[in-house]
C-alpha positions in Angstrom: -24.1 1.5 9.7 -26.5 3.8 7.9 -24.2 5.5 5.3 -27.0 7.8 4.2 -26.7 9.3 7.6 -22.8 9.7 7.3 -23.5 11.5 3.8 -25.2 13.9 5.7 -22.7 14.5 8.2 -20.3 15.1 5.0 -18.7 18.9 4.5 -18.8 20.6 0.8 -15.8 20.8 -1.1 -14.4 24.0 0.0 -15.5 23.2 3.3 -13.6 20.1 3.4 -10.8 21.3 2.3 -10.8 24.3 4.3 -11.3 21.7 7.9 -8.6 19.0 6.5 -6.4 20.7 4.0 -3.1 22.4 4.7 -2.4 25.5 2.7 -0.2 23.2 0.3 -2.5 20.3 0.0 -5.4 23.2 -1.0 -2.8 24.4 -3.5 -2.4 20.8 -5.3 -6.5 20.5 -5.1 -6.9 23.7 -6.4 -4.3 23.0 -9.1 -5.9 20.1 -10.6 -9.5 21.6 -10.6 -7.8 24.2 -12.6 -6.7 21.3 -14.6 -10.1 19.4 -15.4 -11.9 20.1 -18.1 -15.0 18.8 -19.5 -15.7 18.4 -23.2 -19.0 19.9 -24.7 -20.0 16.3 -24.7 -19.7 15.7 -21.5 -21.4 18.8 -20.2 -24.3 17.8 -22.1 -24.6 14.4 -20.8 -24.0 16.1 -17.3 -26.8 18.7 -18.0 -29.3 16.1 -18.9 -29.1 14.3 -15.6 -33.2 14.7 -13.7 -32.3 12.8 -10.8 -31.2 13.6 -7.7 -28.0 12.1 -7.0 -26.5 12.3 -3.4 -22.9 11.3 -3.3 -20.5 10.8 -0.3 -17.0 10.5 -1.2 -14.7 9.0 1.7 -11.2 11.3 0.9 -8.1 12.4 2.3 -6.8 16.0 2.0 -3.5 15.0 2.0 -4.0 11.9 -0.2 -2.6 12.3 -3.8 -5.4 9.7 -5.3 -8.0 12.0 -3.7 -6.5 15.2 -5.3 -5.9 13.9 -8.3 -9.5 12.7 -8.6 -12.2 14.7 -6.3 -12.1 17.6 -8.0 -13.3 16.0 -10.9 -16.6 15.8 -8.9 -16.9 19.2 -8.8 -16.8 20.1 -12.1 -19.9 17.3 -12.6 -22.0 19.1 -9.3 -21.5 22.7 -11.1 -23.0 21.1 -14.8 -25.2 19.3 -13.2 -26.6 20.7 -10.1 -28.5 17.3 -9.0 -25.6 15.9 -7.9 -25.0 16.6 -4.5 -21.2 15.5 -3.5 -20.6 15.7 0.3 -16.9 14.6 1.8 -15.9 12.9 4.9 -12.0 12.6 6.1 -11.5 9.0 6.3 -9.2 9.5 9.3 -12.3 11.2 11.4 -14.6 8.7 10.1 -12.7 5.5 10.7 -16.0 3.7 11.1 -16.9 4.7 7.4 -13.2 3.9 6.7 -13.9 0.0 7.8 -17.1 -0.2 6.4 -15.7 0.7 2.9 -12.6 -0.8 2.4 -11.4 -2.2 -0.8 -9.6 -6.0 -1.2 -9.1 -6.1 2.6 -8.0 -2.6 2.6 -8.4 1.4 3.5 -8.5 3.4 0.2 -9.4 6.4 -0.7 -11.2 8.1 -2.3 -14.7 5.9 -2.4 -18.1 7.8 -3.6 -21.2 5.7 -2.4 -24.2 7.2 -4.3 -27.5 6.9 -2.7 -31.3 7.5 -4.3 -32.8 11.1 -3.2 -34.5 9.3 -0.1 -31.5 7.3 1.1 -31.3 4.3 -0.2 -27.6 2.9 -1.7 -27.3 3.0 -5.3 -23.6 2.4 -5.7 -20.5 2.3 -4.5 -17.0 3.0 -6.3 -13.8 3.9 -6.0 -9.8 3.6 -5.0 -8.4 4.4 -8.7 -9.8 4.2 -11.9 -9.4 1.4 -14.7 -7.5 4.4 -16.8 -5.4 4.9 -13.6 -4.5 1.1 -13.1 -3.4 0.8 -16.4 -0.8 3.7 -16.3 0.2 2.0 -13.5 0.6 -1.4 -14.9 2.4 0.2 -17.9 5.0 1.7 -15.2 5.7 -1.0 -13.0 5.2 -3.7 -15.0 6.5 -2.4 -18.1 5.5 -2.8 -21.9 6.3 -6.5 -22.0 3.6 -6.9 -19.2 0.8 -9.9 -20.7 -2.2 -7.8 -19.8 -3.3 -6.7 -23.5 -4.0 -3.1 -21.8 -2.9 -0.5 -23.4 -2.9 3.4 -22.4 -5.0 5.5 -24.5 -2.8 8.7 -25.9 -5.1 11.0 -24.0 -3.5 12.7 -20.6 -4.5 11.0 -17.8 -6.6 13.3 -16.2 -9.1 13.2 -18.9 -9.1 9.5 -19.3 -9.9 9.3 -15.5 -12.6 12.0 -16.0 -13.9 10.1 -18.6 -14.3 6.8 -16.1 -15.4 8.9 -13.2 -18.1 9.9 -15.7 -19.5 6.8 -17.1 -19.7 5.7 -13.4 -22.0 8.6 -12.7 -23.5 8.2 -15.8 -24.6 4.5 -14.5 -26.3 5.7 -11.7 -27.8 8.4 -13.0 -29.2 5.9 -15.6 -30.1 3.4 -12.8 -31.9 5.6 -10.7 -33.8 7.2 -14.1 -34.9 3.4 -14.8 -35.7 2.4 -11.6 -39.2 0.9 -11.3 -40.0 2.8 -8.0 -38.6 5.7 -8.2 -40.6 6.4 -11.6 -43.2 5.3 -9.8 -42.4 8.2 -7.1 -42.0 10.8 -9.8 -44.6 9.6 -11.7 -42.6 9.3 -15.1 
């Protein structure tokens, strides 16, 4: 399957939203964006990203990992405009579904980035490591032999923090690589 051409056939934010999302689940998404913020830090970084950075994210309207996380996306596109999200309902697209499952499984959301001419970059997603260990903190409890331990920052900004040093990777990765600097010339 050529995922490149499934990122193409993926809907804007609002657009997705607007196809998939009931009134209430555009409330919660609307909710969190309202609740993301970026540190001057981070919008930096963000703003000195050069390459073009298609990203399909597999998502659910209704799915509280996806609302809890996709609008984090958005904020990066508006800082940095080469990033270029698109979203597909995972339901719709049950062959993108199969194709990008995680241990054996269909999660959501996933973000595959791809170079500006198509080619696969990366691929990540379900929850983040800041996610998993508020998790592992609630189910499994303090006494839990993991050695995590959950940063005193909310959670939302932790898990903006991971979503950005993943986008930071590729960004870095397609900056570095050997033939697209050839391509631009840099």
């Amino acid at each position: 399957m050529n995922l490149y051409e499934k990122y193409q056939l993926g809907l804007p934010y609002h657009d997705f939203l607007q196809r998939y999302g009931s009134d209430a689940h555009k409330d919660r998404w609307k909710q969190v964006h309202a609740q993301v913020t970026l540190t001057e830090v981070q919008q930096t970084l963000l703003k000195s990203f050069k390459r073009t950075m298609p990203a399909m994210c597999l998502a659910g309207a209704w799915c509280g990992d996806c609302v809890n996380q996709c609008p984090i996306f958005e904020h990066f596109a508006a800082a940095a405009p080469m990033i270029q999200v698109r979203y597909l309902d995972r339901d719709e697209h049950a062959d993108v579904q199969q194709a990008l499952q995680i241990s054996g499984g269909n999660r959501v959301p996933v973000v595959v980035f791809f170079t500006e001419d198509g080619a696969e970059a990366a691929r990540y997603g379900d929850r983040t490591i800041s996610k998993y260990r508020a998790m592992m903190l609630d189910q499994a409890g303090p006494s839990c032999p993991t050695g995590v331990t959950v940063a005193k920052d909310p959670l939302l900004a932790q898990v903006t923090q991971d979503w950005l040093n993943e986008f930071e990777r590729v960004q870095w990765m397609l900056r570095l690589s050997p033939r697209l600097r050839k391509l631009h010339n840099d």
